[in-house]
Rosetta silent file (secondary structure, phi, psi, omega in degrees, C-alpha in Angstrom):
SEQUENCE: XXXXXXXXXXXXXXXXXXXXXXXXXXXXXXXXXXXXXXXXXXXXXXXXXXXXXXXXXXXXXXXXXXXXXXXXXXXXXXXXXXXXXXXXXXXXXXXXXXXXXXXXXXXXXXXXXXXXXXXXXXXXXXXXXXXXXXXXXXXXXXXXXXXXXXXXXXXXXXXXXXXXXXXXXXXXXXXXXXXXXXXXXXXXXXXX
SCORE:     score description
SCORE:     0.000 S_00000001
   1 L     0.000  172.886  175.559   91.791   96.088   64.333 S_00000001
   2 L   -48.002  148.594 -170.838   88.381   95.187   63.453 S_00000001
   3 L  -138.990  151.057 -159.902   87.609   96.456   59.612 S_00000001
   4 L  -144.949  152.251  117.560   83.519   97.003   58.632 S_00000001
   5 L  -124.258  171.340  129.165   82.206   97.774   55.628 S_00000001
   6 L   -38.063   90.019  164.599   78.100   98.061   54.549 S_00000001
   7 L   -44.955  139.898  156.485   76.984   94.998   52.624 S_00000001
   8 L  -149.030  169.341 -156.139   75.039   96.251   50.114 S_00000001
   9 L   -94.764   88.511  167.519   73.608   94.010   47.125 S_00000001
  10 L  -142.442  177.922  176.110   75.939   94.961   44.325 S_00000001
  11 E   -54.840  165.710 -165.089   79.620   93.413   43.059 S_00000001
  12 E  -162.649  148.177 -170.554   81.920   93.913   45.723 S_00000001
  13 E  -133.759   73.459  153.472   86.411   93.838   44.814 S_00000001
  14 E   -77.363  131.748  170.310   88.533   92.717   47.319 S_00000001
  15 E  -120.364  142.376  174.866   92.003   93.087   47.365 S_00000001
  16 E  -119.237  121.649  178.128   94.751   91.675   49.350 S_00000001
  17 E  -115.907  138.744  157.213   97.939   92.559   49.522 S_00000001
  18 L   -84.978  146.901  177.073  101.534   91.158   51.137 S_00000001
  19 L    39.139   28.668  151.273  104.003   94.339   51.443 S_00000001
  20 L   -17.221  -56.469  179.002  101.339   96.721   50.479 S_00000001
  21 L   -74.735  -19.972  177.772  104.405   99.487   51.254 S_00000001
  22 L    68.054   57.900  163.048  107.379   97.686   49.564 S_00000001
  23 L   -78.507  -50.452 -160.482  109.380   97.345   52.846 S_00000001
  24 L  -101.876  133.064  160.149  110.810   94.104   51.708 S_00000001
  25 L   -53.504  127.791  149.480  113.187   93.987   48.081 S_00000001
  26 L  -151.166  159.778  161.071  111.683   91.251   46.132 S_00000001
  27 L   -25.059  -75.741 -166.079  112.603   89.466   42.875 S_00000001
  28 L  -119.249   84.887  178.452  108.700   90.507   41.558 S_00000001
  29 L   -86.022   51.979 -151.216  106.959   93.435   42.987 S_00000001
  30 L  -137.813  -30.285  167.042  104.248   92.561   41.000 S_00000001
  31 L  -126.784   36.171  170.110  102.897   89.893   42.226 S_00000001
  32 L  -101.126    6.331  166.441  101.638   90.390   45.873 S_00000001
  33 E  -122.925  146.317  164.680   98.080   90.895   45.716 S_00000001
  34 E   -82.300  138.050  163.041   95.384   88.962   45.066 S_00000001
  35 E  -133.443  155.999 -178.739   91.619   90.227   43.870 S_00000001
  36 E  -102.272   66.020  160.683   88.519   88.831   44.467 S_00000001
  37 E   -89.875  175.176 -162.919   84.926   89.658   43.151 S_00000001
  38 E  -157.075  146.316  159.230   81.604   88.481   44.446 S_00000001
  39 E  -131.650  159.424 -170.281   78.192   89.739   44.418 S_00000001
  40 L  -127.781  119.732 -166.773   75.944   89.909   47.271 S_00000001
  41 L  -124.626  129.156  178.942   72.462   89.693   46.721 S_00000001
  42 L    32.411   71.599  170.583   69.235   90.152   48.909 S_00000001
  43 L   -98.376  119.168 -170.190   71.313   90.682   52.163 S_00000001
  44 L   -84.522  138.735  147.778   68.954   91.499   54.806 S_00000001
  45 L   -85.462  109.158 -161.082   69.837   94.387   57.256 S_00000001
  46 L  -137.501  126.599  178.528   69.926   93.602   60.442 S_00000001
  47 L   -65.454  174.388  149.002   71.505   95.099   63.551 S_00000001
  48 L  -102.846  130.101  158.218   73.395   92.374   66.360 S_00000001
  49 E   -61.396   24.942 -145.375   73.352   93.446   69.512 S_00000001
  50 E  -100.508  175.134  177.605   76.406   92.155   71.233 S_00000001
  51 E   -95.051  110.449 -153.988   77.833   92.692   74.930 S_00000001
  52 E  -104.451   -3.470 -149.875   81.537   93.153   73.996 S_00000001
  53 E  -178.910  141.860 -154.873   83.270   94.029   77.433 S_00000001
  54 E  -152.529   99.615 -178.568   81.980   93.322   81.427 S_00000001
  55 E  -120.677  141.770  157.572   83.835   95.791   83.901 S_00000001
  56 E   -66.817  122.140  138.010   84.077   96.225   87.849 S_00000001
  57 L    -6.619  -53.923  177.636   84.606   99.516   89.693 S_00000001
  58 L  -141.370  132.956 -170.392   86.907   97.379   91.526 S_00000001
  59 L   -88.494  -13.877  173.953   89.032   94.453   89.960 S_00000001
  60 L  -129.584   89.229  169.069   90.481   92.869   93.500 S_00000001
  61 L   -53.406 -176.832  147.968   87.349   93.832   95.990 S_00000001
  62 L  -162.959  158.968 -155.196   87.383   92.685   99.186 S_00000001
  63 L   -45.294  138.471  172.688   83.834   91.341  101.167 S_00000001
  64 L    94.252  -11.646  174.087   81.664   93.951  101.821 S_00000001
  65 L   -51.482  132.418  172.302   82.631   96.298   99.010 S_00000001
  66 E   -90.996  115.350  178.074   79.752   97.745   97.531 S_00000001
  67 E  -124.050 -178.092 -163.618   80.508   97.617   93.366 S_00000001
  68 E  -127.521  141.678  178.853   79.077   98.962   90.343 S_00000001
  69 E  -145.629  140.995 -174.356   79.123   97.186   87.328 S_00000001
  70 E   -93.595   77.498 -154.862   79.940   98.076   83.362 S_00000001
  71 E   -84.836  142.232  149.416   78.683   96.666   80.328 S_00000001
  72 E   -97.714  160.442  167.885   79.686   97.862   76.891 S_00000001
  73 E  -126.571  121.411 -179.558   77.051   96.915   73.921 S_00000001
  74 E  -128.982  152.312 -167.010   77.918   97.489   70.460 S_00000001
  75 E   -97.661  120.542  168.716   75.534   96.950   67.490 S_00000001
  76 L  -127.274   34.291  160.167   77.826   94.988   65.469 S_00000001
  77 L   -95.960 -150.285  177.992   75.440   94.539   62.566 S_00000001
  78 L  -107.974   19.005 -165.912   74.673   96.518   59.256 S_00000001
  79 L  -126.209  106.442  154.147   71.379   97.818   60.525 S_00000001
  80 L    -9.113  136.263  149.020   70.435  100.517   63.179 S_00000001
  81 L  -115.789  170.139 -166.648   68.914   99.157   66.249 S_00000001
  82 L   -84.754  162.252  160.736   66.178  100.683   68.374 S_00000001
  83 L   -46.953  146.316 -174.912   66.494  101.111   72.106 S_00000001
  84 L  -134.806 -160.702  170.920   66.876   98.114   73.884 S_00000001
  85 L  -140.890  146.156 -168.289   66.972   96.856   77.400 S_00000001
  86 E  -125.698  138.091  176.340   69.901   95.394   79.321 S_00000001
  87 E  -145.028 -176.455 -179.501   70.434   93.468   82.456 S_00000001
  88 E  -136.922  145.302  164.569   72.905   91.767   84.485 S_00000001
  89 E  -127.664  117.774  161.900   72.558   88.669   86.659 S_00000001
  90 L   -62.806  157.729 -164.446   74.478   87.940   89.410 S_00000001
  91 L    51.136   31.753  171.471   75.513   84.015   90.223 S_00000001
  92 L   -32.929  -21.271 -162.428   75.285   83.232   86.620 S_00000001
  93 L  -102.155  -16.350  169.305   76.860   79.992   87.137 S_00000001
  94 L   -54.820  162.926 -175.552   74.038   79.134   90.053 S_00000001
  95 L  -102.470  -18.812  174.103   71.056   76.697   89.164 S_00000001
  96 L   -44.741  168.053 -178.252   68.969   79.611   91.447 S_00000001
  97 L  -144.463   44.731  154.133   66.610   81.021   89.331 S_00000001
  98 L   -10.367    4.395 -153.063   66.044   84.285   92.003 S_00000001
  99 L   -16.336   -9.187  174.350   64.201   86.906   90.371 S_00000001
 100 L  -100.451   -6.165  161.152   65.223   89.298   93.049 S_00000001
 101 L   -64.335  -32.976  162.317   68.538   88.990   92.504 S_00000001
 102 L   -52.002   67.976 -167.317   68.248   90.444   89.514 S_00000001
 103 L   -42.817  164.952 -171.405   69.267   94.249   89.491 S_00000001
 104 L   -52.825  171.061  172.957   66.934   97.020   87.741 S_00000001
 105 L  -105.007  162.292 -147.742   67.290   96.588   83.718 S_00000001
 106 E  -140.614  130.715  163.733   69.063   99.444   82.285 S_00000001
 107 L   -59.302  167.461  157.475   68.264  101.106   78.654 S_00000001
 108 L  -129.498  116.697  177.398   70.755  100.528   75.927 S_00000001
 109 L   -64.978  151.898  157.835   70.072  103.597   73.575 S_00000001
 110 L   -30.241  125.325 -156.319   69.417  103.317   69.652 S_00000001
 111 L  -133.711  117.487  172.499   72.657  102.427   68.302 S_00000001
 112 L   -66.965 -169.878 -177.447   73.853  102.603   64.392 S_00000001
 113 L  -103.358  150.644 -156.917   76.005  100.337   63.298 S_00000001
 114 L    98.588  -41.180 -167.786   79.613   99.751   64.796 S_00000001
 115 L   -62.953  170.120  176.731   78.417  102.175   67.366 S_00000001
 116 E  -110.795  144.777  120.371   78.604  101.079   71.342 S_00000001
 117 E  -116.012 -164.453 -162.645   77.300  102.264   74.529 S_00000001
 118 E  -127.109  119.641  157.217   78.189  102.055   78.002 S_00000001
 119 E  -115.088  141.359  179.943   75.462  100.643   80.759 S_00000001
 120 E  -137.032  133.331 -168.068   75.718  100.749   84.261 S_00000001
 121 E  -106.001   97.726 -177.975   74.564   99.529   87.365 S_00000001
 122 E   -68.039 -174.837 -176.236   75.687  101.416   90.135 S_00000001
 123 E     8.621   72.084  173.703   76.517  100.065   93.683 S_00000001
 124 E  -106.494   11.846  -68.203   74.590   96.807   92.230 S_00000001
 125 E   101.254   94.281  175.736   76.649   94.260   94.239 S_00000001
 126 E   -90.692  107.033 -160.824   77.897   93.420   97.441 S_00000001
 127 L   -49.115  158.970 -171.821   81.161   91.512   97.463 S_00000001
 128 L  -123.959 -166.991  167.109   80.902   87.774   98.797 S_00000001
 129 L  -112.075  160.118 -173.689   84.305   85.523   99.408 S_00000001
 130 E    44.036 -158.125 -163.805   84.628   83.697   96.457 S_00000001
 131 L   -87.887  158.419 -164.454   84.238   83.433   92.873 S_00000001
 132 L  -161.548  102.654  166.713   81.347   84.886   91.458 S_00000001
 133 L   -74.083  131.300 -173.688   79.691   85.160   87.484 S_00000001
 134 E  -123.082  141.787 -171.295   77.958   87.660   86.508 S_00000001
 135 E  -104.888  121.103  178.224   76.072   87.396   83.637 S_00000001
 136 E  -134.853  145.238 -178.377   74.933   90.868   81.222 S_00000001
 137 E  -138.602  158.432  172.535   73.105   90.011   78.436 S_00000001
 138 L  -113.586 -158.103  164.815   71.436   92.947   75.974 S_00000001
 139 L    39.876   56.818 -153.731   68.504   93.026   74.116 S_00000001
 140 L  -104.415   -5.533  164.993   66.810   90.582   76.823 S_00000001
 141 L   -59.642  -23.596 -159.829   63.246   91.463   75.886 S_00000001
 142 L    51.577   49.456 -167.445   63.987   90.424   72.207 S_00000001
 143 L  -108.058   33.653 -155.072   62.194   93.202   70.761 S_00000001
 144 L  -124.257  104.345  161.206   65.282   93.975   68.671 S_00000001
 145 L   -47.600  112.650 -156.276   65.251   91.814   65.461 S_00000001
 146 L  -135.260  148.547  172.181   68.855   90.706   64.614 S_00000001
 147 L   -39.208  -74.833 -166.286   71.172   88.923   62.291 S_00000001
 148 L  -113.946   92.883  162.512   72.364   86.770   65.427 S_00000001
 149 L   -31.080  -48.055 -164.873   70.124   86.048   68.157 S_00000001
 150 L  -103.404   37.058 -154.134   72.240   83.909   69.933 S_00000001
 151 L  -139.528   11.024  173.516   75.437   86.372   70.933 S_00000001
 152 L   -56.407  -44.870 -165.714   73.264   88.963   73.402 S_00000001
 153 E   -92.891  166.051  161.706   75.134   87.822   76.425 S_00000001
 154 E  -156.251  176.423  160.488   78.899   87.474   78.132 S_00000001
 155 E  -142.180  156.184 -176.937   79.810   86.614   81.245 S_00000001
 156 E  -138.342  153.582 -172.290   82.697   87.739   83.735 S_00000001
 157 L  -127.297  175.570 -168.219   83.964   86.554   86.569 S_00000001
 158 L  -164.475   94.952 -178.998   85.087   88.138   89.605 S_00000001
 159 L   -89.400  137.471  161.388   87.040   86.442   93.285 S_00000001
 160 E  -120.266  170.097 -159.906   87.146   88.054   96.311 S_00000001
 161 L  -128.317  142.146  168.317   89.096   87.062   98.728 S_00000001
 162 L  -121.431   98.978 -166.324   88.626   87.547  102.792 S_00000001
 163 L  -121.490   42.319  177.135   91.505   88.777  104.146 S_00000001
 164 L   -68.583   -3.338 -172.033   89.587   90.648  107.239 S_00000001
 165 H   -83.638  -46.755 -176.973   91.405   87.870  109.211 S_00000001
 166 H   -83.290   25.282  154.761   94.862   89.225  108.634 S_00000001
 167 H   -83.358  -48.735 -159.984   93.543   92.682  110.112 S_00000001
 168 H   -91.757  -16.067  172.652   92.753   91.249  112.839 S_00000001
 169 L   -84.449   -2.754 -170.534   95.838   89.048  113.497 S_00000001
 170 L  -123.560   -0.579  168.395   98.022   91.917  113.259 S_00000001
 171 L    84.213  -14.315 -161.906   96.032   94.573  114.709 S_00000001
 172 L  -165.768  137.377 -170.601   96.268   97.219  112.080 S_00000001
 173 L   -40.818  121.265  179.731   95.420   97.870  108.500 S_00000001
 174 H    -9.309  -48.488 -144.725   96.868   95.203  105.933 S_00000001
 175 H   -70.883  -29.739  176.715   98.068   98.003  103.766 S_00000001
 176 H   -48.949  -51.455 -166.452  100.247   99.394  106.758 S_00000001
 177 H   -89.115  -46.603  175.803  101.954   95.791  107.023 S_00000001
 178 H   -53.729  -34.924 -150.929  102.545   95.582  103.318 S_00000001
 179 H   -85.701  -42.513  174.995  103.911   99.047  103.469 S_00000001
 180 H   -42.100  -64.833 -178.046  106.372   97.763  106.037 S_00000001
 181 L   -91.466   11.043  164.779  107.533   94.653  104.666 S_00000001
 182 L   -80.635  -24.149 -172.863  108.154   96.715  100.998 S_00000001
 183 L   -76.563 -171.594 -131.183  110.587   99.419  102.127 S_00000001
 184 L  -141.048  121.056 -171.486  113.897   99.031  100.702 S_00000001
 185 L  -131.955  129.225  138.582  116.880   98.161  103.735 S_00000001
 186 L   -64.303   77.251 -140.467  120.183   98.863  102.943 S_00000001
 187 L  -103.420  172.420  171.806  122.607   96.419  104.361 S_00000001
 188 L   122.949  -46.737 -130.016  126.237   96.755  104.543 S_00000001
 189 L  -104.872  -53.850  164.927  126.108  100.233  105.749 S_00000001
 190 L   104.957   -2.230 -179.246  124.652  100.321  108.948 S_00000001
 191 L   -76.478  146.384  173.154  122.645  103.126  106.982 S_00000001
 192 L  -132.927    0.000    0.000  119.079  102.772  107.140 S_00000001
């Protein structure tokens, strides 16, 4: 997984090792790591803001759904950031420029660093047929000063499909007809 430390401006010792544990027999256990020093000098501290994860309520909708949608944001710089503000725009990939399209902006809390939170827009979205980007970006005021400016956003995408027509050719809910053509027949037997 991801590994962190605190820059901070003094010498710094890395070491790397192969077979840290001695799983594998060798010739020369003696010679699997490498070290490394460095110094780091006048490193400014600055949180990042990024949007690391973009979730639905529901991942196969179907038109007419009402959904809610989930950003996480994690500060993944060496610096605390302040409260921020967060939004999401639907039809990310459109040339509209809508402003009303635009669901309320949502805090993002003060967040040290490494930490995350979770924003959410409920019922913000009413499924369409077809594919559809949604855009969440954090920190979109820019009142947050950051190592990397340009890594606030993600986008996700999300198809629905309109399959109210094969309700209606068959008279009865889909799931009913699925349920149907799923069960398990026994042949041979005459058992059913």
């Amino acid at each position: 997984g991801d590994k962190f430390w605190t820059v901070q401006d003094v010498e710094h010792l890395v070491i790397i090792c192969a077979d840290a544990i001695g799983y594998v027999h060798e010739s020369d256990e003696q010679n699997n790591c490498a070290r490394k020093k460095f110094i780091v000098a006048n490193v400014p501290m600055k949180p990042d803001l990024v949007v690391q994860k973009v979730t639905f309520t529901s991942t196969n909708p179907e038109v007419g759904d009402v959904l809610t949608i989930i950003a996480v944001v994690r500060n993944a710089g060496s610096a605390a950031a302040p409260a921020s503000i967060a939004w999401f725009t639907p039809n990310a990939d459109s040339e509209d420029d809508d402003a009303s399209a635009i669901p309320t902006p949502q805090d993002i809390p003060a967040l040290a660093p490494g930490l995350s939170a979770t924003v959410v827009w409920e019922e913000a979205w009413v499924a369409e047929t077809g594919t559809e980007a949604f855009e969440v970006c954090a920190d979109v005021e820019e009142t947050v000063a950051e190592s990397n400016e340009g890594n606030n956003c993600r986008t996700a995408k999300l198809t629905v499909s309109d399959v109210s027509f094969l309700r209606r050719a068959v008279g009865f809910p889909l799931r009913v007809v699925l349920d149907v053509f799923s069960t398990p027949i026994r042949a041979g037997t005459g058992d059913q």
